[in-house]
DSSP file (Angstrom, degrees, kcal/mol; ACC not computed):
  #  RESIDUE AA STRUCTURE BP1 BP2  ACC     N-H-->O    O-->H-N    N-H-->O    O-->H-N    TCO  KAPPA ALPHA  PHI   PSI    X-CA   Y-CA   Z-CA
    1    1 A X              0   0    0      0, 0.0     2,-0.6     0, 0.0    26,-0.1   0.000 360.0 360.0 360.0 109.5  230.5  -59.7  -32.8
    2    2 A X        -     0   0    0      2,-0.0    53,-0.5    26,-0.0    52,-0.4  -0.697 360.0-168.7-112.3 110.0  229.0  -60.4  -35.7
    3    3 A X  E     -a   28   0A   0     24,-0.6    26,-2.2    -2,-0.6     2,-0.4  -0.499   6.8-169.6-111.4 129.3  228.6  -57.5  -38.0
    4    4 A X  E     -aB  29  52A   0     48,-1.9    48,-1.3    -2,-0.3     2,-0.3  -0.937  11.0-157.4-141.7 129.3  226.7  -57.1  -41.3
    5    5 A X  E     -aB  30  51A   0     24,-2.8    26,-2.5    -2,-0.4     2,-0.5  -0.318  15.0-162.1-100.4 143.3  226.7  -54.3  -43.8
    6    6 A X  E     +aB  31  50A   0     44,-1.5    44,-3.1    -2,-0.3    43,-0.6  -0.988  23.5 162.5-135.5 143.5  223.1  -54.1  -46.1
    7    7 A X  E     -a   32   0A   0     24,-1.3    26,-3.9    -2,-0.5    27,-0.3  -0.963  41.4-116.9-155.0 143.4  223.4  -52.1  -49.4
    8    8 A X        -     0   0    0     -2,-0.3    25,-0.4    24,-0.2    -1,-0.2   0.044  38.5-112.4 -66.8-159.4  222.0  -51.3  -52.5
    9    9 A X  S    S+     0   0    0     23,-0.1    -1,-0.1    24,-0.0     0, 0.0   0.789 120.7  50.0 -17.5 -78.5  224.1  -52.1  -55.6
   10   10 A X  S    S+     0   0    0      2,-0.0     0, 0.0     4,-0.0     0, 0.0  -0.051  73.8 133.1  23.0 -33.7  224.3  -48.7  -56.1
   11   11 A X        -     0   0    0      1,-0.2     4,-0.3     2,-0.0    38,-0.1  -0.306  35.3-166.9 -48.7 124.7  225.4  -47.5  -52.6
   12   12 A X  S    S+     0   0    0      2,-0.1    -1,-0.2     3,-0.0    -2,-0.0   0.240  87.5  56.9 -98.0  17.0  228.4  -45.0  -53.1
   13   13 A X  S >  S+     0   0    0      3,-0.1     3,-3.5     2,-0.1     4,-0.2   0.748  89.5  78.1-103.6 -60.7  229.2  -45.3  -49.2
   14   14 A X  T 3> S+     0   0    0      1,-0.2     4,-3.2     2,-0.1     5,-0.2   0.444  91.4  43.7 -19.5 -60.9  229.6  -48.9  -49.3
   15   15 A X  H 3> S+     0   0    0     -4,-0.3     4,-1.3     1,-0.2    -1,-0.2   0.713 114.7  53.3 -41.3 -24.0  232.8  -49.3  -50.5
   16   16 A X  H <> S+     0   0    0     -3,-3.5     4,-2.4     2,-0.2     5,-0.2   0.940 107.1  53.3 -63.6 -58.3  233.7  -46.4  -48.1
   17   17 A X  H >> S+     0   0    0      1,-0.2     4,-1.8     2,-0.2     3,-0.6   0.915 109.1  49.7 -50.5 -60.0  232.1  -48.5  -45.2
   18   18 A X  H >X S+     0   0    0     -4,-3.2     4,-4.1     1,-0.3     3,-0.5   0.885 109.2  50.0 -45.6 -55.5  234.4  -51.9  -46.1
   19   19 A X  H 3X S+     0   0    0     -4,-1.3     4,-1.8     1,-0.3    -1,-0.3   0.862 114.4  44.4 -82.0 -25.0  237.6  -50.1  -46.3
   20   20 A X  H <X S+     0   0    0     -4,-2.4     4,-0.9    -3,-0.6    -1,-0.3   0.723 117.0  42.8 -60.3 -30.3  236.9  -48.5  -43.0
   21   21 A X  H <X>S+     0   0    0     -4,-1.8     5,-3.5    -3,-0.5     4,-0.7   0.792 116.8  48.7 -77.1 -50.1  235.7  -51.6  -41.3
   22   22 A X  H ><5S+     0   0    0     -4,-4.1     3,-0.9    -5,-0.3    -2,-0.2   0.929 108.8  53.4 -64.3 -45.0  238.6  -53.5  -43.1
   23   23 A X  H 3<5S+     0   0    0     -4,-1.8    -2,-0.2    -5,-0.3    -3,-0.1   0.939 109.2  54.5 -70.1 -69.0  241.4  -50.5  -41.7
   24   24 A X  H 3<5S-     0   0    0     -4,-0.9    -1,-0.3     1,-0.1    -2,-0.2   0.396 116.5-118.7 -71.8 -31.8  239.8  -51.3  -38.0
   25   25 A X  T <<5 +     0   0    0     -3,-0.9     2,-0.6    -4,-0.7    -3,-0.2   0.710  65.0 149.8  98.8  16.3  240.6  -55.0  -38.3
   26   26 A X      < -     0   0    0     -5,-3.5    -1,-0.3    -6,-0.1     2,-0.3  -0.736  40.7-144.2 -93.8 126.6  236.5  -55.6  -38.0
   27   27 A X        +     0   0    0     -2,-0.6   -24,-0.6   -26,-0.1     2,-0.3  -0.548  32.8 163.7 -89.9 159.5  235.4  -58.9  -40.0
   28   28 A X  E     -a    3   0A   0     -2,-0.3   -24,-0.2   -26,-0.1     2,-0.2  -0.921  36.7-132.6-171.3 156.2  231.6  -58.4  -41.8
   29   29 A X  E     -a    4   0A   0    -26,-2.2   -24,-2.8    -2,-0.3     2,-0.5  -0.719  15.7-147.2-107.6 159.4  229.6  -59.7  -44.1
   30   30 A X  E     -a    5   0A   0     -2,-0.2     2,-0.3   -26,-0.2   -24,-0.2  -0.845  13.8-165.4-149.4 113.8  227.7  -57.3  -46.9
   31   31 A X  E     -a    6   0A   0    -26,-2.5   -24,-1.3    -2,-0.5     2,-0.6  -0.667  13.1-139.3 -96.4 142.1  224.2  -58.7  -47.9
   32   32 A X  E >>  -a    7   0A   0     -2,-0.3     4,-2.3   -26,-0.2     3,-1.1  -0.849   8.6-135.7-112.0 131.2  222.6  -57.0  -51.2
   33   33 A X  H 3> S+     0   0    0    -26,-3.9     4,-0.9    -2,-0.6    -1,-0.1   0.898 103.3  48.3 -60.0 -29.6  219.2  -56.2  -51.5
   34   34 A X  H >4 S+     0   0    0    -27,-0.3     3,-0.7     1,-0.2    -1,-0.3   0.971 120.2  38.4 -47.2 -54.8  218.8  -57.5  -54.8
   35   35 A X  H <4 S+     0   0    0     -3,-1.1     2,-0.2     1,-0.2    -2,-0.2   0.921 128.7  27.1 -66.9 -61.9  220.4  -60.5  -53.9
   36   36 A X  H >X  +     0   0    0     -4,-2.3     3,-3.5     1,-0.2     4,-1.1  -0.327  64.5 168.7-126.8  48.9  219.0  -61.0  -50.3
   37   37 A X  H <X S+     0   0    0     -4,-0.9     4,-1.4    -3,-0.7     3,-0.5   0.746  71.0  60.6 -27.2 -36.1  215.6  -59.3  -50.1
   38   38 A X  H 3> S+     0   0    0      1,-0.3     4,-0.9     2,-0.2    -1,-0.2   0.611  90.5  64.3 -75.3  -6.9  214.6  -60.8  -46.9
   39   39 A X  H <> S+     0   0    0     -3,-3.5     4,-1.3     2,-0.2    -1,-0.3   0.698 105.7  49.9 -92.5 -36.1  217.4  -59.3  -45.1
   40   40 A X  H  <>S+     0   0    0     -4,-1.1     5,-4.6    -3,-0.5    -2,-0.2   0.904 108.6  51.5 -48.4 -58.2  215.5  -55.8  -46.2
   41   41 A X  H ><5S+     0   0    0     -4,-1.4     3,-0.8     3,-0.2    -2,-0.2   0.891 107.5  52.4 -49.4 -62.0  212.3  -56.8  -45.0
   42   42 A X  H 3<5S+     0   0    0     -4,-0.9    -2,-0.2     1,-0.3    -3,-0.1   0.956 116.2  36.5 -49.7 -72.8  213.5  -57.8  -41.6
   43   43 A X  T 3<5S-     0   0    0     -4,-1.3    -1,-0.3    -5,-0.1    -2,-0.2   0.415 102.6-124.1 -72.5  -9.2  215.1  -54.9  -40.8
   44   44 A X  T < 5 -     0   0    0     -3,-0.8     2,-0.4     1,-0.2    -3,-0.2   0.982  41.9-169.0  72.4  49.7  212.8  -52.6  -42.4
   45   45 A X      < +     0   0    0     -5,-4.6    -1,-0.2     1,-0.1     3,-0.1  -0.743  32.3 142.6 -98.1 124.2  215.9  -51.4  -44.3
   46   46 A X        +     0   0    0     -2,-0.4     2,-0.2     1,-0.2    -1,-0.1   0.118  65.2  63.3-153.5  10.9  215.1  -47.9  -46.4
   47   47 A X  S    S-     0   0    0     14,-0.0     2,-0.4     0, 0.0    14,-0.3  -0.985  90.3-126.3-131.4 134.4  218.6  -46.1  -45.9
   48   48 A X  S    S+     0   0    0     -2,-0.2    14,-0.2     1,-0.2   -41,-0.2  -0.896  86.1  44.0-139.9 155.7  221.5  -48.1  -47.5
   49   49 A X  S    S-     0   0    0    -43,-0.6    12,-3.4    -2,-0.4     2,-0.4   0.810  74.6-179.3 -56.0 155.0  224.0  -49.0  -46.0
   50   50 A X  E     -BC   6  60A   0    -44,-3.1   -44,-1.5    10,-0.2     2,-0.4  -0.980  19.5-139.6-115.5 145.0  222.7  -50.4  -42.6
   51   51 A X  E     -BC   5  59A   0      8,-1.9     7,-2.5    -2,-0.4     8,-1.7  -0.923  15.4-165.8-113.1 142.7  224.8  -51.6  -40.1
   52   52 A X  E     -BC   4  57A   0    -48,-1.3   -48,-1.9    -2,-0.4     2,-0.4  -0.976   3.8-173.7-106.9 110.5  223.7  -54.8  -38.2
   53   53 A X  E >  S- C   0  56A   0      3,-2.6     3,-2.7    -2,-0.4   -50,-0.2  -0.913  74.5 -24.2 -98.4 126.7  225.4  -55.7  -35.2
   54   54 A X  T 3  S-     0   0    0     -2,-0.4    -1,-0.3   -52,-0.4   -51,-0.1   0.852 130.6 -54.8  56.7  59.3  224.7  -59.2  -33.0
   55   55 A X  T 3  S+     0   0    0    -53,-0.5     2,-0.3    -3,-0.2    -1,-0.3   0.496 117.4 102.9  30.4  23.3  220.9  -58.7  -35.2
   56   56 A X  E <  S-C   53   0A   0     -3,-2.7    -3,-2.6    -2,-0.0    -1,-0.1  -0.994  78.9-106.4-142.9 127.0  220.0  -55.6  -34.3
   57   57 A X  E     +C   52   0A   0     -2,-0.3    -5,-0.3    -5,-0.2     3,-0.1  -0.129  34.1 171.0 -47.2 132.8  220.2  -52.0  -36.4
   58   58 A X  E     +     0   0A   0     -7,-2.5     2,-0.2     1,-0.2    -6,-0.1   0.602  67.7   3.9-117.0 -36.6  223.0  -49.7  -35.0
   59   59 A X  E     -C   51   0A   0     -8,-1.7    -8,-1.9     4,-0.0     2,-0.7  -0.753  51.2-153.3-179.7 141.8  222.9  -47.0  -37.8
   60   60 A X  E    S+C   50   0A   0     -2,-0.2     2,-0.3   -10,-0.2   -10,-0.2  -0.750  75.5  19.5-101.9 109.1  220.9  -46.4  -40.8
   61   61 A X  S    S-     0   0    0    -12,-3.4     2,-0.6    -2,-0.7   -12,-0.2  -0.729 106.3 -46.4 119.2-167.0  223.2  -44.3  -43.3
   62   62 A X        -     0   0    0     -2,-0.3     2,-0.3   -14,-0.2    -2,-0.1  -0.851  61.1-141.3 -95.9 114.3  227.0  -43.7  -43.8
   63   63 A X        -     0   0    0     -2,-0.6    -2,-0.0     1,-0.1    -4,-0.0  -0.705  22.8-111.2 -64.4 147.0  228.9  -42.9  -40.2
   64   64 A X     >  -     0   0    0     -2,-0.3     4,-1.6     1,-0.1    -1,-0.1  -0.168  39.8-102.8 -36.0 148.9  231.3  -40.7  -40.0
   65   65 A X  H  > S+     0   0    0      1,-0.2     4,-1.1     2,-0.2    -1,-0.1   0.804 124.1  48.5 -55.6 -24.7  235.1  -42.9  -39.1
   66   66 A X  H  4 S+     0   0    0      1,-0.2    -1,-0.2     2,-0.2     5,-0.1   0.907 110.7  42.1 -85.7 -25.5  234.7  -41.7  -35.6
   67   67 A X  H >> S+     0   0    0      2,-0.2     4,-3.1     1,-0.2     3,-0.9   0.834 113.4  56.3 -74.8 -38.5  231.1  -42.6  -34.9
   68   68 A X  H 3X S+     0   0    0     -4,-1.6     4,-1.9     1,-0.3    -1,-0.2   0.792 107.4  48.7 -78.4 -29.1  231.7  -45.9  -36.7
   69   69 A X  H 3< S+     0   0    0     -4,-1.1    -1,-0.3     2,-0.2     4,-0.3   0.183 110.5  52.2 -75.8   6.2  234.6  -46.6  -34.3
   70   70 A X  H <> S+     0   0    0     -3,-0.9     4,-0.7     3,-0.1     5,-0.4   0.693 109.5  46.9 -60.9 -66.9  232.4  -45.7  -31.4
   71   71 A X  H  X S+     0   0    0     -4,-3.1     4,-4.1     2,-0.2     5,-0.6   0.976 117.1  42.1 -40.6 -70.4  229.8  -47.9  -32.4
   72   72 A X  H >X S+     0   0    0     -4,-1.9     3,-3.4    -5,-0.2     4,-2.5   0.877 117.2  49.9 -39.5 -64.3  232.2  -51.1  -33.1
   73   73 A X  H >>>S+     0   0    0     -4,-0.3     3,-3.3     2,-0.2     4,-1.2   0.808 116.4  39.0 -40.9 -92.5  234.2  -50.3  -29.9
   74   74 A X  H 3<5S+     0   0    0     -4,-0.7    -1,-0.2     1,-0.3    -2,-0.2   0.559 114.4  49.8 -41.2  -5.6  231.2  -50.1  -27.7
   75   75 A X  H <X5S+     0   0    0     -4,-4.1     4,-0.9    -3,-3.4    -1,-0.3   0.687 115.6  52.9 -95.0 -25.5  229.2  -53.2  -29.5
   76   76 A X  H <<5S+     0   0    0     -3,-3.3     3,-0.3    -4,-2.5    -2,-0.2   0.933 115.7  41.7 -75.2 -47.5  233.2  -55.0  -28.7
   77   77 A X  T ><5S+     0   0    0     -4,-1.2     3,-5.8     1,-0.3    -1,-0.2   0.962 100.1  59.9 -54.2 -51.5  232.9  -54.0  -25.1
   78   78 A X  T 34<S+     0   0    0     -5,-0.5    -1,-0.3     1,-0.3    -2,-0.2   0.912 102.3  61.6 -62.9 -20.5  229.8  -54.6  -24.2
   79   79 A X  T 3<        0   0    0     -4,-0.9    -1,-0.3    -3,-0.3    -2,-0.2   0.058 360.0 360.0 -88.6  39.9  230.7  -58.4  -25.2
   80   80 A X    <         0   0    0     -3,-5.8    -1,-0.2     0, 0.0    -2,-0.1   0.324 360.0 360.0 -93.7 360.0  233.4  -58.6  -22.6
């Protein structure tokens, strides 16, 4: 599963998102749009953070810890 956070600079969830992602034992990458416009474009990204699973959006904004361990769990299943 390969999982990728997009953010502003600016984001005051990111940091949130990492340590939650990190607590959960899920490895990510975290693209910035300054840094990696294209990644923006592509995804049509206008809510920061976005989460990218396997290249496809899964949720546009800050989840909740439970929703965000729904998501992972059921994007980890479904690649059994």
């Amino acid at each position: 599963m390969q999982v990728v956070l997009l953010a502003t600079r600016e984001c005051p969830h990111l940091f949130l998102l990492k340590r939650c992602l990190n607590e959960m034992g899920v490895k990510y990458t975290s693209k910035l749009s300054d840094e990696n416009p294209e990644y923006f474009e592509k995804f049509e990204v206008r809510c920061s953070p976005t989460i990218i699973v396997d290249g496809k959006v899964v949720y546009r904004g800050m989840p909740t810890p439970l929703k965000l361990r729904s998501l992972m769990r059921a994007r980890a299943i479904a690649q059994i």
